[in-house]
C-alpha positions as CSV (number, residue, x, y, z in Angstrom):
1,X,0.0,0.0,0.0
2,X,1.5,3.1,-0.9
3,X,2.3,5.7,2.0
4,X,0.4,8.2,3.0
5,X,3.4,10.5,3.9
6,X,5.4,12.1,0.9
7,X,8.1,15.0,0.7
8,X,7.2,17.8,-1.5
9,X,10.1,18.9,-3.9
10,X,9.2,21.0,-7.0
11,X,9.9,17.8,-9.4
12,X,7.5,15.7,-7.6
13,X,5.3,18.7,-6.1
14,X,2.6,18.6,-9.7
15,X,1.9,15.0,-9.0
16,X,1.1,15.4,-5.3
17,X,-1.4,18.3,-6.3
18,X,-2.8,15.9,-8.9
19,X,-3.1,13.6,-6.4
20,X,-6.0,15.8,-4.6
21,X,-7.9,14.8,-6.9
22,X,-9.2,11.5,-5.6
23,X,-7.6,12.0,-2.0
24,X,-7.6,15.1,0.6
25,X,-3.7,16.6,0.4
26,X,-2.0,17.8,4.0
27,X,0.4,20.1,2.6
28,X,2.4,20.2,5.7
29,X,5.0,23.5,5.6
30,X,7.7,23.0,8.5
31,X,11.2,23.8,9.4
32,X,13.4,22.1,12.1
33,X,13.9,25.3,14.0
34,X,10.0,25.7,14.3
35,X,9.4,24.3,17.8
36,X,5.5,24.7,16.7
37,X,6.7,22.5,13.7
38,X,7.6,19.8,16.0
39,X,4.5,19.9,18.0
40,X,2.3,19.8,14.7
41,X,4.1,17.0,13.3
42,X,3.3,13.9,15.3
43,X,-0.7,15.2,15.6
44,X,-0.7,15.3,11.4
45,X,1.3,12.2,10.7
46,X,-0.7,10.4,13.4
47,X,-4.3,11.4,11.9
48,X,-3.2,10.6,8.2
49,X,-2.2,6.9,9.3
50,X,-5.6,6.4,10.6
51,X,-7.1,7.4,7.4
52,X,-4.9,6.2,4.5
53,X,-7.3,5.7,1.8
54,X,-8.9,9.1,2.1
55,X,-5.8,11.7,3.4
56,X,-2.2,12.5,1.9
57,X,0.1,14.2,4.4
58,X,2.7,16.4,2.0
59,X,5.5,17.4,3.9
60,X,7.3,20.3,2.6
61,X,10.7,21.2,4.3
62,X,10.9,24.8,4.1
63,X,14.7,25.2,4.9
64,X,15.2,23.0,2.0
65,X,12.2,24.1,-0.3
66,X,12.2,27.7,0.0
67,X,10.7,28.4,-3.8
68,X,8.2,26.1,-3.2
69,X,6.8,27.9,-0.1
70,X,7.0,31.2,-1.6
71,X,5.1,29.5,-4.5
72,X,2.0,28.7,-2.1
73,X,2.7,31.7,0.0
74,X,3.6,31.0,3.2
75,X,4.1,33.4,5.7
76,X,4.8,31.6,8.9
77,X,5.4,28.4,10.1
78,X,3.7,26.1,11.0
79,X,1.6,26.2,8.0
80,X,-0.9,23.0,6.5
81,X,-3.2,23.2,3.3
82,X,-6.5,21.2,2.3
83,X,-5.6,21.0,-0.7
84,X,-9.0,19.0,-2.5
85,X,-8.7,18.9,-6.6
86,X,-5.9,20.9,-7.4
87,X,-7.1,24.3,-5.0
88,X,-6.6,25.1,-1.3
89,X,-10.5,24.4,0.8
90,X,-8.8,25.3,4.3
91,X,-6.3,25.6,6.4
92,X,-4.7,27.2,9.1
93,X,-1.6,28.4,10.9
94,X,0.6,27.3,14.0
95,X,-0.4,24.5,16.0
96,X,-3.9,23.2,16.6
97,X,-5.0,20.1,18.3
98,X,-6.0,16.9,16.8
99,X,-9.4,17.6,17.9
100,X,-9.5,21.2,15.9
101,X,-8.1,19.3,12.9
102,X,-10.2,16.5,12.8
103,X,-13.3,18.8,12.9
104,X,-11.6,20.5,9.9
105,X,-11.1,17.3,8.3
106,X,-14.5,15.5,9.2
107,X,-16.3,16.5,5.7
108,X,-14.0,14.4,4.0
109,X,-13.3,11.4,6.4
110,X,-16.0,8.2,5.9
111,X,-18.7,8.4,8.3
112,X,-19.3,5.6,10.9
113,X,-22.1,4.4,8.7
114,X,-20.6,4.2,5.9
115,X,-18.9,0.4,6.5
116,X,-22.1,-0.6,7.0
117,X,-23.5,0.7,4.1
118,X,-20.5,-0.6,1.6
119,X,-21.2,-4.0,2.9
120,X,-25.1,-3.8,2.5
121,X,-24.8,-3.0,-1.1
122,X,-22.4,-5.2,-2.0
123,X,-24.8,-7.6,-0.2
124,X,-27.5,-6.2,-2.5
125,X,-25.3,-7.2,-5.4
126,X,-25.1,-10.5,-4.6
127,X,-29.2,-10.1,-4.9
128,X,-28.9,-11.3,-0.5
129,X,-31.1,-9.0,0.9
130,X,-31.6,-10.8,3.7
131,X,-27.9,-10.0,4.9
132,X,-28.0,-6.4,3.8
133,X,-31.3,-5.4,5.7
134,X,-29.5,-5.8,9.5
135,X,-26.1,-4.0,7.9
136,X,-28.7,-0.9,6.6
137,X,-31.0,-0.8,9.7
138,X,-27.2,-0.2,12.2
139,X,-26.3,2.3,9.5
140,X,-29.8,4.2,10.1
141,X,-29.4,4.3,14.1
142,X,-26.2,5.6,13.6
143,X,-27.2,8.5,10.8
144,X,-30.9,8.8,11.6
145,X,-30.9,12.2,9.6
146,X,-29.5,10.5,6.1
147,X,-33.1,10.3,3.9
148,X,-30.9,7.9,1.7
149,X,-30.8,5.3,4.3
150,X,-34.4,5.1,5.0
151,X,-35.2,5.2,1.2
152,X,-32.3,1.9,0.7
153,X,-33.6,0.1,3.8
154,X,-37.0,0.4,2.9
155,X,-36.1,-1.2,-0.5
156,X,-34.7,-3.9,1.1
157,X,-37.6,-4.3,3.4
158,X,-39.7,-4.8,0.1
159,X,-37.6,-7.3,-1.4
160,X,-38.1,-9.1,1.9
161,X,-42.0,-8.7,2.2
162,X,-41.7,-6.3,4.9
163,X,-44.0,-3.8,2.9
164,X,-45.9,-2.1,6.4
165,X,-41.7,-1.2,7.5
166,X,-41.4,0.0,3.9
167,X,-44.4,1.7,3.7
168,X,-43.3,3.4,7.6
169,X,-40.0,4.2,6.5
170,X,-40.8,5.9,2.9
171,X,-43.9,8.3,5.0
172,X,-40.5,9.5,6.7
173,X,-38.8,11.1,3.8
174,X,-39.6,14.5,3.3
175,X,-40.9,15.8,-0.1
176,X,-37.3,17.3,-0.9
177,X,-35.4,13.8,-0.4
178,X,-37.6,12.4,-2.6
179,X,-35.8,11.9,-5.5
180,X,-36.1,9.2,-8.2
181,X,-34.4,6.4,-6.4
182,X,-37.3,7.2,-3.8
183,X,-39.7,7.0,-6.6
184,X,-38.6,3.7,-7.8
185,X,-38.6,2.3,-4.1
186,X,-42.5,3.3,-4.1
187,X,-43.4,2.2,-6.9
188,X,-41.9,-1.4,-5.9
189,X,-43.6,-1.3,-2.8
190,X,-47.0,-0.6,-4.5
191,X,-46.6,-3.2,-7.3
192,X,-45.5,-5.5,-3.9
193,X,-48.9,-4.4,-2.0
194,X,-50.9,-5.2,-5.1
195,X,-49.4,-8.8,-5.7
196,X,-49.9,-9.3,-1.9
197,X,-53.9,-9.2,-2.4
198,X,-54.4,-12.1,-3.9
199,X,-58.2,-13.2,-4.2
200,X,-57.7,-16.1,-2.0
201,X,-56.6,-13.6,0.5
202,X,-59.9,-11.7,0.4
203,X,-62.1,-14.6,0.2
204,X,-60.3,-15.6,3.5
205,X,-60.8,-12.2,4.5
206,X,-64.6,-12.5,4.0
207,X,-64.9,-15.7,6.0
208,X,-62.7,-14.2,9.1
209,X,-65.1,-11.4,9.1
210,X,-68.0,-13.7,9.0
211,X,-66.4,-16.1,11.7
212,X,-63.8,-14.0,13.8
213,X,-63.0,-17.0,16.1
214,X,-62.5,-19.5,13.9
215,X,-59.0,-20.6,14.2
216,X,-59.0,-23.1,11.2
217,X,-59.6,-19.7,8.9
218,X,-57.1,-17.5,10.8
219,X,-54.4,-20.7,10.2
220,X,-55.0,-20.7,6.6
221,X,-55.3,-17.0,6.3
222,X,-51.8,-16.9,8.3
223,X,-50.3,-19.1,5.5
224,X,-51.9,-17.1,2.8
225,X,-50.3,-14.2,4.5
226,X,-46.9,-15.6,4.4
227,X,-47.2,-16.9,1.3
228,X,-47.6,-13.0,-0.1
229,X,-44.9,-12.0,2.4
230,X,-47.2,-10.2,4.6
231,X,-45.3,-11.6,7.9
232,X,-46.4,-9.4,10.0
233,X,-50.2,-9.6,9.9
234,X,-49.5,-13.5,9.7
235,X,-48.1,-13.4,13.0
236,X,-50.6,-11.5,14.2
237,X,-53.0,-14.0,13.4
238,X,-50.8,-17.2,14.4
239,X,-50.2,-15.6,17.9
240,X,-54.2,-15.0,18.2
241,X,-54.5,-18.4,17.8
242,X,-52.0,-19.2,20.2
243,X,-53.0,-17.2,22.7
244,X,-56.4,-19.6,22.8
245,X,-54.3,-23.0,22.1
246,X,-50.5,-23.4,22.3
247,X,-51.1,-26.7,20.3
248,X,-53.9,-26.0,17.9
249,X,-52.9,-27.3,14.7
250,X,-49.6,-26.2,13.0
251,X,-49.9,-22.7,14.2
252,X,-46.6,-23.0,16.8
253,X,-44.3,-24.3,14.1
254,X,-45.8,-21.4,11.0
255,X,-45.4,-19.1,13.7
256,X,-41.3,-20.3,14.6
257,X,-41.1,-20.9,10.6
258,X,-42.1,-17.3,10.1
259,X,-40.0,-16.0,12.5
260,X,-36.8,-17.9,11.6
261,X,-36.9,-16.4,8.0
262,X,-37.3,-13.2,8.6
263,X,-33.6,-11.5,8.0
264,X,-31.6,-10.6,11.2
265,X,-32.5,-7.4,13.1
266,X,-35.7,-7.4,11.9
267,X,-38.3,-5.1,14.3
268,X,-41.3,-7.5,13.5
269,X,-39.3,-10.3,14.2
270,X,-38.2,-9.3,17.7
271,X,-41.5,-7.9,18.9
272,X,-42.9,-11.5,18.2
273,X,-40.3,-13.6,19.7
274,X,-40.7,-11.9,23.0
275,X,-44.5,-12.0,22.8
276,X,-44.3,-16.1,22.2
277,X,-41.4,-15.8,25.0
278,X,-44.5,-14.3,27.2
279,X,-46.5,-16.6,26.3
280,X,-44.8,-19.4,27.1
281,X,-42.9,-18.5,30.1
């Protein structure tokens, strides 16, 4: 992996500004005889290793590179540049801390999220949503305010059946987030709601209505449920039934079948494991 600490001459000093172009550039101006120099030094070159892919700490010795600090225009030392595509963005001069640089730097550092979000979409690739949906709901608690998130989660949550945590999510983004990869997401989870009301769904729904105790009709309503990936409202019927008869038919083992495929972090999921926990315990 190539270093990200370089000394600035003027042959190499072009190709370290063209550089800023996919990385931020430190230029770091010092001198030996610059006790602030000294100070500054370990702070930068300690913050740079941290972030190697995304910072490039140029050193420029100023007792050896004189033209090339007068080319920049430095005044005093210690001096550092942000330096993103070719042009200073900020800077300052003499010695801050780590924690006044890191603010400075924060812009362009990844996010905490951001992991977590690379892995879910290469997830997403791999068409496993079921692995991507925990990775993008920890991304969410961690960045709450990031429209984006909500918009991929619920996407995922579609391809899973979860369409009432899509449908939750999506009311969430304000009108000026929604952009067409939010349009797309709704329109797959209203194609999704429409293939979920199937007619044997509603003809189930009719005898429910009709007989509202009947657990035979909630059973077969639950599977009917499932089968259109409406896990939710299946549970809620399954644990209805429960709740009257822990051993009525197959509705403990549609209920643990249920719960075991839905993907790992999923709200629905917990809520109903601790409710059968309640139940049985």
């Amino acid at each position: 992996m190539q270093s990200p600490i370089v000394d600035v001459t003027l042959q190499n000093a072009r190709e370290v500004l063209e550089q800023s172009n996919t990385q931020l550039v430190l230029f770091q101006f010092h001198s030996a005889r610059s006790e602030g120099c000294q100070q500054l030094a370990p702070i930068l070159t300690a913050i740079v290793q941290r972030y190697p892919q995304q910072l490039l700490l140029a050193r420029v010795d100023c007792d050896q590179q004189q033209d090339l600090a007068m080319q920049f225009g430095v005044q005093s030392l210690p001096t550092v540049m942000l330096i993103k595509d070719g042009r200073p963005i900020d800077g300052f001069a003499g010695v801050e801390t780590e924690q006044a640089i890191m603010a400075r730097l924060q812009p362009y550092l990844p996010k905490p999220e951001d992991e977590l979000i690379g892995k879910a979409q290469q997830f997403l690739t791999e068409q496993n949503p079921a692995e991507a949906y925990p990775l993008f709901k920890q991304a969410l608690q961690l960045a709450p305010e990031r429209a984006e998130l909500k918009v991929w989660l619920a996407d995922t949550a579609v391809s899973l059946g979860q369409l009432p945590q899509a449908q939750a999510l999506l009311a969430e983004v304000k009108l000026a987030d929604q952009d067409s990869v939010y349009k797309a997401v709704l329109a797959k989870l209203e194609l999704a709601l429409e293939a979920a009301d199937t007619p044997e769904i509603r003809a189930l729904e009719q005898q429910l209505a009709a007989k509202p105790d009947d657990s035979n009709i909630k059973e077969q309503l639950a599977v009917q449920y499932q089968a259109a990936q409406r896990s939710e409202e299946a549970l809620a019927l399954l644990l209805g039934i429960l709740q009257q008869d822990l051993n009525f038919g197959d509705s403990k083992k549609l209920y643990l079948d249920i719960l075991a495929a839905l993907p790992k972090g999923d709200a629905v999921a917990s809520q109903y494991r601790r409710k059968l926990y309640s139940l049985l315990y």
